[in-house]
C-alpha positions as CSV (number, residue, x, y, z in Angstrom):
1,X,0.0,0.0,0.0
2,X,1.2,3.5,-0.7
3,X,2.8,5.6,2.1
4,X,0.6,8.3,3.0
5,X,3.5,10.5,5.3
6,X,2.5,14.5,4.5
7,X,-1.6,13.8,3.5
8,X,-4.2,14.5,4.7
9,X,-7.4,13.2,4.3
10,X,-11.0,14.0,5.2
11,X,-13.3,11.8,6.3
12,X,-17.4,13.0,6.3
13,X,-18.8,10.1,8.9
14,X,-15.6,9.6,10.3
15,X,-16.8,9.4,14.0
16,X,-17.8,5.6,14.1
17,X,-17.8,2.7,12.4
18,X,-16.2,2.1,8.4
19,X,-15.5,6.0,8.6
20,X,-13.6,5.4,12.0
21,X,-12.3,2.3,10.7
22,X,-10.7,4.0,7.5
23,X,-9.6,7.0,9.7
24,X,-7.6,4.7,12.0
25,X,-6.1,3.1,8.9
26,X,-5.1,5.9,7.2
27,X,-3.4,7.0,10.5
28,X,-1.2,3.8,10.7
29,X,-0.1,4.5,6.7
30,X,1.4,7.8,8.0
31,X,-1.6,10.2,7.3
32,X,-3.5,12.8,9.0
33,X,-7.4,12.8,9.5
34,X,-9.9,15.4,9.4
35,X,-13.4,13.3,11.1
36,X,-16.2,15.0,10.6
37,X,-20.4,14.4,11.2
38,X,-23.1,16.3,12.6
39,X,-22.2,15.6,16.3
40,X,-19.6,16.6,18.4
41,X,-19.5,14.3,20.8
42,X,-19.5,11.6,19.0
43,X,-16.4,13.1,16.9
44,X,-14.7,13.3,20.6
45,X,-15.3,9.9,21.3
46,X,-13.5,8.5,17.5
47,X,-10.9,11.3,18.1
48,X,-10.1,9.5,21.8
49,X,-10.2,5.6,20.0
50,X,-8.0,6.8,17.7
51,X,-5.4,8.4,20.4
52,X,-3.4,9.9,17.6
53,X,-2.8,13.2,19.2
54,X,-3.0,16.3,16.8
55,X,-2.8,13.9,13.8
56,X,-6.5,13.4,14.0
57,X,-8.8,16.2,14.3
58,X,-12.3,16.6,14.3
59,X,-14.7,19.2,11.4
60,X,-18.7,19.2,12.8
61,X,-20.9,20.2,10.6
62,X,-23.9,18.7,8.7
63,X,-23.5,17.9,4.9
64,X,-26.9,18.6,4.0
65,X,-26.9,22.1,5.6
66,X,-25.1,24.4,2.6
67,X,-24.1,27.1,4.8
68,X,-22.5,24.6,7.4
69,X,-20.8,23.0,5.1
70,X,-19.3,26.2,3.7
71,X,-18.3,27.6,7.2
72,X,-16.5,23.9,8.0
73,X,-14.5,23.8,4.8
74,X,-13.6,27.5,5.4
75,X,-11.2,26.8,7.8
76,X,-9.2,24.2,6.2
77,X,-6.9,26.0,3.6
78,X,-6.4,25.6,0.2
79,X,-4.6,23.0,-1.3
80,X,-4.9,20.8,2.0
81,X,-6.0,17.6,1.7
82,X,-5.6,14.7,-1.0
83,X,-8.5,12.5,0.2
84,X,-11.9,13.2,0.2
85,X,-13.9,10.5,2.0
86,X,-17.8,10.7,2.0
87,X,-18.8,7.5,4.4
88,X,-21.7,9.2,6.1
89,X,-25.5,8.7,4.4
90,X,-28.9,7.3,5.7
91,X,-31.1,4.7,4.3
92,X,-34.4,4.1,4.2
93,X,-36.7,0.7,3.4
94,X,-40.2,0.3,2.6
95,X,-42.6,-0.5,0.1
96,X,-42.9,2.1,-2.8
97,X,-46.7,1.9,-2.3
98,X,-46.9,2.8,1.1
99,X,-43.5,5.1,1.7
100,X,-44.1,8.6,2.2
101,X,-42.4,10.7,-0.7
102,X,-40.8,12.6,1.6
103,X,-38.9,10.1,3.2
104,X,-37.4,9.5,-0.1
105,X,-36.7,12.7,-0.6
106,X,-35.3,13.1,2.8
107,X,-32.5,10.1,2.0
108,X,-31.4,11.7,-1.1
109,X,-31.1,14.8,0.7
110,X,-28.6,13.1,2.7
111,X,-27.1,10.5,0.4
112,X,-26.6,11.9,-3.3
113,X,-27.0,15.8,-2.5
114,X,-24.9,16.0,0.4
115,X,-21.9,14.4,-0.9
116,X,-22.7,16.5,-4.1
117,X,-22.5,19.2,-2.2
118,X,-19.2,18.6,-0.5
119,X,-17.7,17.5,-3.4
120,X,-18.6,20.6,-4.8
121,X,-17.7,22.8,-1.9
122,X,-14.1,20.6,-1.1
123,X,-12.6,21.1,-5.1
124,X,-10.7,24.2,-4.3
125,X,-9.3,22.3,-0.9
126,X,-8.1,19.1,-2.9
127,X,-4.5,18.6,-4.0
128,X,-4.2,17.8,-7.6
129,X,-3.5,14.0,-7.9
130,X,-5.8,13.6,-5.3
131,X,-9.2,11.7,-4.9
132,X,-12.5,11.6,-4.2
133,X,-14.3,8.2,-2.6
134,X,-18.1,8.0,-2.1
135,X,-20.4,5.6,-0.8
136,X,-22.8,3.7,-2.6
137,X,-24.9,-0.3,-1.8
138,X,-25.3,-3.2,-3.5
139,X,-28.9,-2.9,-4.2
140,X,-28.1,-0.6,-7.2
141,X,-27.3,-3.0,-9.3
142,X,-29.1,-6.2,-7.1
143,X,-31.9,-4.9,-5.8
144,X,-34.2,-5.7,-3.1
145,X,-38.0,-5.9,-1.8
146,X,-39.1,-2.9,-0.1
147,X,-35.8,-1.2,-1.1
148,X,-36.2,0.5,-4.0
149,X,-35.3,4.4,-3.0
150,X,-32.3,3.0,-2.0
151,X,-30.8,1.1,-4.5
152,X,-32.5,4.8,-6.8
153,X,-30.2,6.9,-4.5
154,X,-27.5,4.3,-4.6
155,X,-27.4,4.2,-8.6
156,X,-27.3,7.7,-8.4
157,X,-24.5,7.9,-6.4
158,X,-22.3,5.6,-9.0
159,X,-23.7,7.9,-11.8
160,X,-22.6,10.6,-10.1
161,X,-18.9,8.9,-9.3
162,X,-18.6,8.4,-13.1
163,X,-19.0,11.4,-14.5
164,X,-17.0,13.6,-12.1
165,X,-14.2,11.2,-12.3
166,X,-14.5,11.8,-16.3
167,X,-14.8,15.7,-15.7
168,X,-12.3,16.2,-12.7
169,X,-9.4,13.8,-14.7
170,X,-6.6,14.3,-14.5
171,X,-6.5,16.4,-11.4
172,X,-8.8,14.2,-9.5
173,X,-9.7,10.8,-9.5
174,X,-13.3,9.7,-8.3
175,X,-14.4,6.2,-6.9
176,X,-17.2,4.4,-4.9
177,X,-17.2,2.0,-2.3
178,X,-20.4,-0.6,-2.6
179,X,-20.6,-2.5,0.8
180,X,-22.8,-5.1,1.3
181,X,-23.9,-5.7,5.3
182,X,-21.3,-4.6,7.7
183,X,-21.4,-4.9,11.4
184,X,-21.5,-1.1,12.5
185,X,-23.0,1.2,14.4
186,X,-25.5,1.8,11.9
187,X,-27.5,-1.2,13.5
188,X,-27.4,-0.1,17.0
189,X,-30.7,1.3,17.0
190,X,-32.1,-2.6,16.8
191,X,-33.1,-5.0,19.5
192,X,-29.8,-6.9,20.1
193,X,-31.4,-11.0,19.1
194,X,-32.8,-8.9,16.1
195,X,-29.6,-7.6,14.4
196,X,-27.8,-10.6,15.3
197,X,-30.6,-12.8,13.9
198,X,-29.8,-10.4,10.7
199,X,-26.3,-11.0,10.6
200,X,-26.7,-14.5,10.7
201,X,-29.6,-15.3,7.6
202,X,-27.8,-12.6,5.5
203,X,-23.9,-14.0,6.3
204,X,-25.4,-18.0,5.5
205,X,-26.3,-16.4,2.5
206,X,-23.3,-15.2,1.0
207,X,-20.3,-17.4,-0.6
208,X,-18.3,-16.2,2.1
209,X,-20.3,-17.4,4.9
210,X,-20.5,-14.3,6.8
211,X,-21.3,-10.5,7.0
212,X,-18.3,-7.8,6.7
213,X,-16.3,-5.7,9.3
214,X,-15.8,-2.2,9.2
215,X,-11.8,-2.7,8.8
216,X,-12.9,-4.5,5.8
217,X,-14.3,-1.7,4.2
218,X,-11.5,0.3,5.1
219,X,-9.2,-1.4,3.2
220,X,-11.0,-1.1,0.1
221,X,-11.3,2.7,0.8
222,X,-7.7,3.1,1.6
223,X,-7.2,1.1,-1.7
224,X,-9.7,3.4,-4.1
225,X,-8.3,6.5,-2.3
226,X,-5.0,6.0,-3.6
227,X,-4.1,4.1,-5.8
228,X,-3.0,6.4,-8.7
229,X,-4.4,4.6,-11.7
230,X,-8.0,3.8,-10.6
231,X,-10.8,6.1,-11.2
232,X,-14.5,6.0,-12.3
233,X,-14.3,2.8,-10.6
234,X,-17.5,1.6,-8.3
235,X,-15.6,-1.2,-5.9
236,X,-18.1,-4.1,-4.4
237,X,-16.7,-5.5,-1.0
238,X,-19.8,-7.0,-0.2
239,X,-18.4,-10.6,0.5
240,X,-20.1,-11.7,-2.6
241,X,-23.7,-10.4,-2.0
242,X,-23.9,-9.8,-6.1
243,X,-24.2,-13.4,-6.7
244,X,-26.0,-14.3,-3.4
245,X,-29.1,-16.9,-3.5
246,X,-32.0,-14.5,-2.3
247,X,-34.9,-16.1,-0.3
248,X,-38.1,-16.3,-2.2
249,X,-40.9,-14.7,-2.0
């Protein structure tokens, strides 16, 4: 893997989880690490499990909010960072009959328009022969019942990584990390028996026999961040969830 002593990278969801994950990584390559995400606190907390002194430093602000994101970037000078990490998003599931619009709307809000934002907002921040790396899902290309605005949102994040990596070449290179299920924080919010009941049926489903870790994930980012000839690229680490025998009906 390429040395990353004298870059800097910054990491939007970097408090927990494959954000925290790829920020620790990056760390132990010889980087520094801008974390950001909405809450404070919780950017304390990665900023203390990563123990990495002023190497590590921590950006609040919302990506969906315009202004925040223009105040946040304001303070990081010109020319500062080579990585541009987008980890953070939100999903939602339901049936396309019965989920309320604005839900939808809500998740691409979050998803496609903030990192389209940021993107936007970051260019004048990025080092040439640096990169952008965004976050996308399987169920773009394999989709699932009840999951429809996401794997929309989720297409339209690739889309999105295709053509800016055509437009920003050479300066930039653009990429997208496709996960399939990964134990994070992004379960917590379920009863305990329930996520674990998940991680089992979805992991006896794969080809690897199991669901992914967040260090996982990392390493594909680090990977897509850097290495200097791939771009436009959309990278599944899903543990072979494209080719997965789905339950019936």
């Amino acid at each position: 893997m390429k040395t990353l002593t004298e870059s800097r990278a910054l990491i939007v969801g970097g408090g927990s989880g494959i954000g925290l994950a790829t920020a620790a990584l990056l760390l132990r390559e010889g980087g520094d690490v801008w974390i950001s995400g909405r809450t404070e606190a919780k950017l304390q907390a990665g900023l203390a499990k990563l123990a990495a002194g002023d190497r590590a430093r921590a950006l609040p602000f919302d990506m969906t909010d315009g202004a925040a994101v223009d105040a946040a970037l304001s303070r990081l000078p010109d020319d500062s960072i080579d990585y541009l990490i987008v980890t953070a998003s939100s999903a939602v599931h339901g049936p396309f009959e019965t989920l309320p619009i604005e839900d939808a709307q809500a998740m691409f809000a979050s998803k496609f328009w903030g990192p389209y934002r940021l993107a936007k907002t970051a260019l004048p921040k990025l080092r040439n022969g640096g990169s952008i790396t965004f976050f996308s899902g399987v169920l773009s290309r394999r989709p699932g019942l009840n999951c429809s605005g996401l794997g929309a949102v989720n297409a339209a994040v690739e889309g999105l990584t295709r053509g800016l990596a055509l437009e920003l070449g050479p300066r930039l290179r653009v990429n997208c990390i496709s996960p399939g299920m990964v134990r994070t924080e992004a379960y917590s919010g379920m009863p305990g028996d329930m996520r674990e009941k998940m991680y089992r049926e979805t992991g006896a489903s794969l080809p690897i026999g199991r669901v992914g870790e967040a260090d996982e994930i990392a390493q594909a980012v680090h990977f897509a961040a850097t290495n200097p000839y791939f771009t436009g690229q959309i990278l599944d680490v899903d543990g072979g969830h494209m080719i997965r025998q789905y339950a019936t009906r």
